[in-house]
C-alpha positions, 0 to 999 in steps of 0.5 A: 500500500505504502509503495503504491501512494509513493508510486501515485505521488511520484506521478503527480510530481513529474506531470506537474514538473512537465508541464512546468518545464513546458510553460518555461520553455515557451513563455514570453517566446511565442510573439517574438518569432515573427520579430527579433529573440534575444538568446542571452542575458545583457548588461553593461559591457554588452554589444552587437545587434542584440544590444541595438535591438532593445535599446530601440525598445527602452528607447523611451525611458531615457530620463528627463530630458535625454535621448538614448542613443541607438548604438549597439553599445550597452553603456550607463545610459542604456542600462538606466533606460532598462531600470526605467522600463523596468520600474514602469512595468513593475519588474525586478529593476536592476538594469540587466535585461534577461528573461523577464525584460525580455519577456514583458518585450515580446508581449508589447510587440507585434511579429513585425516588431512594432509595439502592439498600440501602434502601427507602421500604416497609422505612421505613414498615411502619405503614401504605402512605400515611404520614399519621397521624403529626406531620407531613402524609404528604409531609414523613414521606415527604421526612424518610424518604428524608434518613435512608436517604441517611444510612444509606447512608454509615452501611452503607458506613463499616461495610464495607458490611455490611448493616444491618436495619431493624425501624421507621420511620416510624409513625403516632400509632396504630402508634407508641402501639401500639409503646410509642413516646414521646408525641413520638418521631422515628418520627413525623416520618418521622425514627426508625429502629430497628435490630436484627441486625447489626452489633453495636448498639454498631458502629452506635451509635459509627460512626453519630455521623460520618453525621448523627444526632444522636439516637442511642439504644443499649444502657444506655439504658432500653428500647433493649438490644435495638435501636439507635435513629437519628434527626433533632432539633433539638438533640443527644442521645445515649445508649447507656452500654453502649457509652461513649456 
């Protein structure tokens, strides 16, 4: 009898180990195969493509102010945007990115490697190949993707309210047509216009903490009716109304 409930127990223990060891195996995989899957742990001294990868993810946690270069390098900088993307989504913070980063990653991404909230046909509504504009159709499309990641961390600091996009990327044609600046991020792939809700003054204020560095609002000429997102060389902003 006592044999028999040994064998019983021993039974119950290795299909529960099973199917522990199944969920491991597969969780937080399945949405990157479509994408990109990270194969080791990474921390500071890190490099290569696998680096570049996430820090296109966590580029939206770079700190007041900052912008996270996407350089392949894993310096202070990226391994503070980790802590960041760590702490807003509630993981372990130490700055390294294994497993759990990793996995809170995949489950934010669609197969194509866009953030699960936005779109690259919502970034483009100009034309459906991304060529015409200052850069070749490639580096629009790359560009584009960098700032939805950046949005992403903007959508979710702002209670992940949804956030609506009304322009991205434009050719010299669309962006002409648009009553755009000879030299305008949307360009580039870079430009985001937003409009509804949040309030313009909400996105403005928050979006300093995720990366953008030219960030136009109410109270500067042209842009009461809009919030405008972007990527430059140096910082500008400008949105009175709000104390910006």
């Amino acid at each position: 009898m006592l044999r028999r409930l040994v064998r019983v127990l021993l039974t119950i223990v290795m299909v529960a180990s099973a199917a522990v060891v199944g969920t491991v195996a597969t969780a937080g995989t399945a949405q990157a195969d479509g994408c990109y899957t990270w194969n080791r742990t990474l921390n500071q001294g890190s490099s290569g493509e696998d680096v570049r990868q996430l820090q296109i993810r966590v580029a939206g946690y770079p700190g007041y102010g900052s912008v996270l270069a996407i350089d392949g390098q894993y310096g202070p900088a990226t391994a503070a945007a980790v802590t960041r993307f760590q702490q807003a989504y509630g993981l372990s913070a130490d700055g390294v990115a294994g497993p759990q980063t990793f996995g809170k990653i995949y489950d934010l991404q669609d197969n194509d490697c866009t953030p699960i909230h936005f779109t690259y046909a919502e970034m483009n509504r100009c034309n459906s190949d991304w060529s015409g504009g200052a850069v070749n159709a490639a580096t629009a499309r790359a560009n584009a993707l960098q700032q939805m990641w950046k949005l992403e961390a903007l959508r979710h600091a702002l209670g992940d309210r949804p956030l609506n996009t009304s322009s991205g990327f434009r050719s010299y044609a669309c962006n002409s047509a648009a009553g755009g600046a000879a030299n305008s991020n949307h360009l580039y792939g870079r430009g985001i216009d937003l409009v509804g809700s949040p309030t313009f003054c909400q996105i403005v204020t928050q979006a300093r903490n995720h990366g953008f560095n030219e960030i136009l609002g109410p109270g500067y000429p042209g842009h009461n009716d809009h919030a405008h997102l972007g990527s430059m060389s140096s910082r500008f902003w400008s949105a009175p109304s709000c104390g910006i």
